[in-house]
N, C-alpha and C positions, 0 to 999 in steps of 0.2 A: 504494500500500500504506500502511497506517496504521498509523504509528509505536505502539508499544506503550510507556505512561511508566513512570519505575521505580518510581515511585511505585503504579501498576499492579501492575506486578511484584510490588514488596514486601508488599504487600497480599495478593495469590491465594497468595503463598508463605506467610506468615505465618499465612494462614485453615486453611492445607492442615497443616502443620504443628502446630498447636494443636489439630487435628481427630485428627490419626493420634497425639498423646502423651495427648488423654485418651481418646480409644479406647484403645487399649493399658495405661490404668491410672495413666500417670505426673503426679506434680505438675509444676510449673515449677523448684522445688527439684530434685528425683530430676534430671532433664534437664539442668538447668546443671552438678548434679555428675557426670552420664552426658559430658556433653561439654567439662568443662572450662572453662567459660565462667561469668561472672555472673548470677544471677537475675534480674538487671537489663534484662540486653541479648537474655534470653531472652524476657521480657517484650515490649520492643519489636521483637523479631520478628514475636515472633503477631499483636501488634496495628498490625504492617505500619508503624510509625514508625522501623524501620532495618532496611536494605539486610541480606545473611547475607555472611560468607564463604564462597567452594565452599566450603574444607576444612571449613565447620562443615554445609555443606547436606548434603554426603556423607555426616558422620558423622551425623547426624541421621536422615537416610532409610535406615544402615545398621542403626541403634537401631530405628528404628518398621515397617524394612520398606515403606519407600515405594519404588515404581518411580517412576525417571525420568518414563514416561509420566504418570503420575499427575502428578508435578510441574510438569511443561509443558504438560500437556494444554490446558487454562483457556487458556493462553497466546496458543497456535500460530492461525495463519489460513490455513495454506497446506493447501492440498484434500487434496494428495497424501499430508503428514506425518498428519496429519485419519485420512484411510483406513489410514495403515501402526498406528497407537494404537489406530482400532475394531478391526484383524485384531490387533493384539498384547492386546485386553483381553476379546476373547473365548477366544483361546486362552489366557488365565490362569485363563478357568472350567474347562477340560479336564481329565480327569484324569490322572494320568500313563500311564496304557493309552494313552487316546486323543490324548496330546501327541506321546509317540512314533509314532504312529502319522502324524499330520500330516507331521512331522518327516522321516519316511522316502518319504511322498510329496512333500514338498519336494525332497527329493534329488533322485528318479526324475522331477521336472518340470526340473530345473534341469542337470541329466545326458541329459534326452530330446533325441536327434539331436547329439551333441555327435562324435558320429564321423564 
């Protein structure tokens, strides 16, 4: 398996990040005072020359509405996480009719022969 560097990391974080704050409208100003942090350090995220804190990635993806999956996607190599992200990014196109709908067949699959 092939080690993934942070420098890697800090990079696809950084891109993802700066992508989902000016889709949503924000400067790097707004965002440092959204999160409490320097202009500075906000800067060297996007352009992937420092590492995040969770507590700062959380808040940031709770600002811009990033999923997890989004986050890691880029990341991951393993097949299995891979397919559970394609099933979780097509059920984020569904609409809530037909999410519940899934949802409930979920159950009645995961409930089937359990007695």
């Amino acid at each position: 398996m092939n080690s993934i560097s942070k420098s890697d990391i800090d990079k696809t974080f950084g891109k993802i990040l700066k992508d989902f704050r000016v889709k949503n409208g924000y400067t790097q100003e707004v965002m440092a005072e959204k999160l409490g942090i320097s202009l500075k350090y906000i800067s060297r995220i996007e352009n992937g020359y420092s590492g995040i804190k969770t507590q700062t990635l959380i808040n940031y993806m709770n600002i811009l509405g990033i999923t997890p999956n989004t986050i890691f996607k880029e990341l991951m190599t393993n097949k299995d996480i891979m397919k559970q992200i394609e099933i979780s990014e097509k059920l984020n196109q569904l609409s809530e009719e037909k999410l519940n709908f899934v949802d409930n067949m979920i159950d009645l699959l995961l409930n089937f022969n359990k007695d």
